[in-house]
Structure formats: C-alpha cells, structure tokens
C-alpha positions, -999 to +999 in steps of 0.1 A: -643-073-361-679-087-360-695-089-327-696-128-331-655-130-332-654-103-304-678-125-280-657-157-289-625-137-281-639-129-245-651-162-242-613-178-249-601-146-225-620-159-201-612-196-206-575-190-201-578-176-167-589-218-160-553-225-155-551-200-129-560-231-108-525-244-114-511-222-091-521-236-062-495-272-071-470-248-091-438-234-080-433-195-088-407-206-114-432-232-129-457-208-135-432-183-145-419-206-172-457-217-181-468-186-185-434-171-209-445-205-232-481-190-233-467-157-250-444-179-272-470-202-276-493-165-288-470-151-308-455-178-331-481-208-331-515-188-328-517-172-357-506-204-377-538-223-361-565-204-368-560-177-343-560-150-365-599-154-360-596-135-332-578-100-339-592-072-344-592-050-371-561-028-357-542-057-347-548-069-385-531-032-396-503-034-364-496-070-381-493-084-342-522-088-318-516-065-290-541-075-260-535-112-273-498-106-261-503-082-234-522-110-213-496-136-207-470-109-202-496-097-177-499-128-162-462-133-165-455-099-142-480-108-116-460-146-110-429-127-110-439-095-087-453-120-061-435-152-063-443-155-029-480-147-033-490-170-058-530-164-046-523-123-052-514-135-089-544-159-094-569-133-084-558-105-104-558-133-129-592-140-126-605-107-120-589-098-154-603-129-169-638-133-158-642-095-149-629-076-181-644-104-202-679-105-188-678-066-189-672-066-230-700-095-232-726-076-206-719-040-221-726-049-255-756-074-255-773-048-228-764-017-239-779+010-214-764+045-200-727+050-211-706+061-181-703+099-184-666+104-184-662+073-210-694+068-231-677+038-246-680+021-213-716+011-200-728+006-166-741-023-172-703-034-182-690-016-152-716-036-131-708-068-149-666-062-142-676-055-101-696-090-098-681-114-115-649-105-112-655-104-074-666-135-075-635-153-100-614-134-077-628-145-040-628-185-054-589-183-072-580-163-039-593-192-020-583-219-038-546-207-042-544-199-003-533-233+004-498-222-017-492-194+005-471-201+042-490-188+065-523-191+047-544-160+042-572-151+065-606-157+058-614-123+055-587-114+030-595-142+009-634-130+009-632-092+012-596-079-005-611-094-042-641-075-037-620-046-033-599-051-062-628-061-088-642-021-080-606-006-083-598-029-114-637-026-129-631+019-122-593+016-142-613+000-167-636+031-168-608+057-174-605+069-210-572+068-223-557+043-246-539+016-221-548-019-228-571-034-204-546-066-200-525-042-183-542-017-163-568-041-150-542-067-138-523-034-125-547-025-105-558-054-089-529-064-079-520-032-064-552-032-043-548-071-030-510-067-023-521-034+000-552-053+012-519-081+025-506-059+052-538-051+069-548-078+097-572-087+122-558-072+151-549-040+140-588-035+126-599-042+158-577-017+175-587+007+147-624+008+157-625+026+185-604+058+174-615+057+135-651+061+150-641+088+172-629+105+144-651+103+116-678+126+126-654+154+130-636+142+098-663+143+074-676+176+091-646+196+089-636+184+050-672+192+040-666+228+051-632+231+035-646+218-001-672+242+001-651+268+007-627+256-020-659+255-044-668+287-033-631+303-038-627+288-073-603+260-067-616+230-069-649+221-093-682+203-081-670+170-089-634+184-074-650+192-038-672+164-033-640+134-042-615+163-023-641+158+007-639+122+004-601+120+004-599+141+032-625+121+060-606+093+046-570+108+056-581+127+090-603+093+099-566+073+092-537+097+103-557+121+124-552+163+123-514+155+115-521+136+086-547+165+073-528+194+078-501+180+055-529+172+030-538+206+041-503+221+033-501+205-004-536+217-010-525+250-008-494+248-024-510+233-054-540+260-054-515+291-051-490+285-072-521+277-099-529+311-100-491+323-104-485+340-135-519+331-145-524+364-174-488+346-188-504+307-190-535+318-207-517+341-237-497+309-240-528+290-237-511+264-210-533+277-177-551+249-161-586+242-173-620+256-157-597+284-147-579+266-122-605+245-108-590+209-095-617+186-107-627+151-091-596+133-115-570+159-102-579+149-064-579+110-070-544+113-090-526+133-070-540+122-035-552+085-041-524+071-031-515+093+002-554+082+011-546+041+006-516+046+024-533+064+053-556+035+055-526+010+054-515+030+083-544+029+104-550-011+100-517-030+099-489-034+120-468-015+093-475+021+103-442+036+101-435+028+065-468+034+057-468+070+065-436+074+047-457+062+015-479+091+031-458+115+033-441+108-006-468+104-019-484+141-009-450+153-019-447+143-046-479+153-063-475+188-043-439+194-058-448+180-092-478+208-094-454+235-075-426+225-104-455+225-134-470+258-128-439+279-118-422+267-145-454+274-170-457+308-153-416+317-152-397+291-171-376+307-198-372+281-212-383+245-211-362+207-223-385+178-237-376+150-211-357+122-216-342+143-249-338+174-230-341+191-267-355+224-265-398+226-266-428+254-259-437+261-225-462+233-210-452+205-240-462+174-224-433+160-206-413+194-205-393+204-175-378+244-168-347+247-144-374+276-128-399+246-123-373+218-114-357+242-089-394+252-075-404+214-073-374+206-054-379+237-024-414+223-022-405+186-019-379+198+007-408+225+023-436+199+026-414+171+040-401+197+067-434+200+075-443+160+077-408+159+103-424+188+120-459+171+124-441+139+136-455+117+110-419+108+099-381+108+114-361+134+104-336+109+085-366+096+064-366+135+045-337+135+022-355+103+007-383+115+005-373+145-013-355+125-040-381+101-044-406+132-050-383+140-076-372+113-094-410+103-098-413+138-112-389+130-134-402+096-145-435+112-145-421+137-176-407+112-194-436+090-196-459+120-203-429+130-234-438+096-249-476+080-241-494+113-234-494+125-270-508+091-281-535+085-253-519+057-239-516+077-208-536+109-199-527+137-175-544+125-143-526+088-148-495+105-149-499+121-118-508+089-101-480+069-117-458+097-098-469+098-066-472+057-066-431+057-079-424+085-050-445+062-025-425+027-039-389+048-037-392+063-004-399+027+012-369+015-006-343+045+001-358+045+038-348+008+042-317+010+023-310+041+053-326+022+079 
C-alpha cells in the first residue's frame, strides 16, 4: 500500500465519523439500522466502486478488508451498548475517527522518536491521537447532549473526552495485533461510560478527604515499591506504575481499600516464587525472574484503580467497590491459579478443548491451579467482607465472577494469544474487567 492510498484511507476514516452528527435527530434503532447498512453497504458494494483502492496489502491476501469492516461493526456496538447514550457513541466515534486517523497521518509525515514499548508507534502519532481526538470527542459529545434526557453536564461533555482520547490514544500504543477499530472505540467508550456516573456533587464532597489523604498515600506506596524493587518483585518500570496504582486506590478507598491491594500483592508475589527451580527447567517461570513490570500492575490492577475512583466521586459507591473488590480478585486468583498450577499441576487441559497440553500452554488450566485460584478468590473476598468494603452476601458472586473471568480469560488466551491478537497483559485486563462487569450483575440479580 503506497503512502498516498494509506493517507486517502485515513482521510475517508475520518470523513465517516461526519455522520456521527446524526445522532443527535436519530433514534437508537435508526442509527442502529444506519450503521448495519454501512457494513452491508462495505462489504458488498465497496469493493464494486472502486473501493478496493483502499485495502491494504493483507486485506488483498485475506480477500476481505478487515479494519474497513471492523469500523461500522464498531460503530454498530457502541449504538447498541448505549442506546440510551447516544453522545457516549458519538464520541467514541469521533475519537476513533479523527483521533486514530490523524495519528496514522501525523506519525508518518513527522516521523520522530518511536514509543519504546511499540517502535511502530511514534510520539508524534500518540500526541496527534490525544489532541485531536480530544477535541472531535468534546464537540460530538456536545453536540449529541441535546439526545440524552437529562442532558450531560458541562463538565462531562468538556472533560470525560479528554479522558478517553489519552486512554483510547495509550490502547493504541500497546503492541499486539487487535485492530484499532476495535480497541480504540473499546476503550473510549469504557472510559466516557465510567466518566457517566461521577457528578458534581460527589466531587465536591470528595475534595476535602482525597486531600487529606494524598500526602500519606503517595508516601506510604513510594516506600512499599521501593521495597518491592529492592526485594525483587516488581521491576523499575513495575514500582513506579505499582506506586501510582496504589496513591490512586488509598487516595479513593482509604487503608481498607490498600490493604486488600496489599493482600493480592502478596499473594501474587508469593506464590511467583513457588516451585520456582520446577518453572524454569520447564522454561514457564515468569520473566526478569519474577519481577512484575509496569504492564503486569496496569492489567491486573487498572481496573480495581478506575473503580476506586468511581467510588470516591459518584453516588454509586457500593457497587463500585464490588467492581473493586472483583476486580483485585480476580487478577489475584488468576495469578494464584497460574503459578501453582505451573509449579504443581500434573497435568494441564487446553481450554475451551480441555485436550491435554504442556505445562504453561497459553490458555491451559490444572485442577491444582483451578482448585488454588478458587481458595484465593474465596481468601481475598473474605478479606474485602472483613475490611467492610463489601456485604457478606456480595462474596459468593464475587468468587464466581473471579472465576468465570478466569476462565474466559483461558479461553481467549487458547485462541488470540498465539496469533498476537491479544498479548498476556490484555488478557489479564480483559479478566479482571469480565469479573468487575459479573459481580455487578450477580449482585443485582441477589440484591
């Protein structure tokens, strides 16, 4: 593909996120049916008009352009998620149009410094995502506020597309295969749907304790990385992002909040060096001996951390910290399950096949692991019910949740990890964000 056709593919990218203005007259079924006669209109009329001009060389050998596809279903799964929300969809529209297409445009007419942990990526891209994506998102989410009863505050209008251009412009970043019409719109999405829940009221009452805490937060998680660094189980890059995460979750759920974080830390660190002489013969120990690195922390904790925030600033603090509370367990109990079952499985089944595989195959459970994961879901929610962050009723689903995202977590790594559609750290994520999602749902459906 010559860099000509590639700049007049971003430039139609970017021209199709235009009718993203509709939404503000359309009905969620109006748009819905729009945008399923986009993808017809993509896959059967397209390529019969010329469109074939802009493929790229892999869709050409696929014989079906991917990303071409991929952005009206996108677009499709945004109207449909928030049918309600019409100016959530028209953001993460425009942030995916504008953003991701002036970050293709920007990185390859300026060049400069590739970002170190994708050298495909430039800053100058990354840079390019953040501001004009921030500023497609801020005008769709204001122009669509009028389809939304009660309208959206200013500041949610103005500040939450900020918030998801960065999130959207850093999944961008993250080197693994996933198509950029999905994981940007992803997201996005996920950050201005958070961004929803928080309101004015609750910030204000939020000022006054999050500043008493902060200094004591940021002191006390700056000692604990350094000792982590200094004991060998978290890496450079590991301490400072695990520092980070934990102001962040003492600031929003105070010492309650950290000593769960606390608790899952050390689950995940001791059970690491379990077996350890048995996972390196087998050549399935964790890298830099051990060593969480700054990916690790962001997987298996980002979510606990934006649901801690959600806590702090919006009326919906009990659900919330059930998200919390899955969350950590989840990505506690996943690494509890992994590394006693690398360290004593006997055996291991390829999941969703269940046929027989090598210790640590992508996507491979043990009965040893699955039994370990499930006393440390149960072990680390008894300790959130202790702590009082949840109600006792809310632990047999979180336990299940932790699991079942386990579980989805395995099968997705069985079948995308091997290709790099998906890479370890996204898996993680993807788990603790299902245990979050189920735990709200089983909750409610107990409440």
């Amino acid at each position: 593909m010559t860099a000509r056709t590639e700049y007049a593919r971003q430039l139609v990218h970017m021209a199709m996120g235009g009718f993203a203005l509709a939404l503000r007259y359309l009905t969620w079924w109006q748009a819905a049916l729009l945008a399923g006669g986009a993808i017809a209109f993509n896959l059967f009329v397209l390529p019969r008009v010329g469109g074939t001009y802009l493929y790229r060389s892999s869709e050409f050998a696929r014989g079906f352009p991917a990303g071409i596809l991929l952005y009206p279903i996108s677009v499709l799964m945004l109207i449909l998620v928030f049918p309600s929300r019409l100016d959530i969809a028209a953001a993460a529209w425009a942030i995916l149009a504008v953003g991701d297409g002036m970050s293709t445009i920007v990185g390859r007419a300026a060049g400069g410094r590739p970002i170190p942990w994708n050298r495909e990526k430039t800053w100058a891209g990354s840079i390019a995502f953040v501001v004009f994506g921030s500023i497609a998102g801020v005008a769709l989410a204001w122009w669509c506020r009028i389809a939304v009863n009660p309208a959206p505050s200013m500041w949610f209008w103005l500040a939450a597309p900020i918030a998801a251009a960065l999130c959207a412009a850093a999944a961008e970043t993250i080197p693994v295969r996933l198509d950029d019409n999905v994981s940007v719109p992803v997201a996005a999405a996920a950050v201005l749907w958070m961004a929803s829940y928080i309101t004015e009221d609750a910030v204000r009452a939020a000022i006054g304790p999050l500043a008493a805490r902060l200094p004591f937060a940021l002191g006390l998680n700056i000692v604990v990385a350094l000792a982590g660094y200094r004991g060998r189980t978290v890496s450079q890059s590991g301490a400072i992002c695990g520092a980070i995460i934990g102001a962040i979750i003492f600031a929003s759920t105070g010492w309650r909040g950290w000593t769960l974080l606390l608790a899952t830390f050390l689950a995940a660190a001791t059970t690491s060096r379990l077996g350890i002489r048995r996972k390196t013969l087998l050549g399935i120990a964790e890298e830099r001996g051990g060593r969480r690195g700054a990916g690790n922390a962001i997987a298996n904790t980002g979510v606990a951390a934006a649901a801690a925030i959600i806590a702090l600033l919006s009326p919906a603090t009990p659900t919330a910290l059930v998200a919390f509370v899955a969350a950590l367990t989840a990505g506690g109990s996943d690494t509890v399950a992994s590394e006693i079952g690398k360290a004593w499985g006997r055996q291991a089944y390829l999941v969703p096949t269940f046929r027989d595989v090598p210790p640590g195959t992508s996507g491979a459970v043990s009965l040893e692991g699955t039994a370990a994961g499930l006393i440390g879901a149960f072990v680390l929610g008894s300790i959130a019910v202790l702590l009082q962050l949840i109600q006792p009723n809310a632990l047999v689903p979180i336990v299940l949740a932790a699991t079942i995202g386990a579980f989805a977590e395995s099968a997705l790594g069985a079948t995308l990890e091997a290709p790099g559609i998906l890479n370890n750290d996204l898996l993680n994520f993807l788990n603790t964000a299902i245990a979050a999602l189920l735990a709200i749902w089983l909750t409610g459906l107990l409440a």
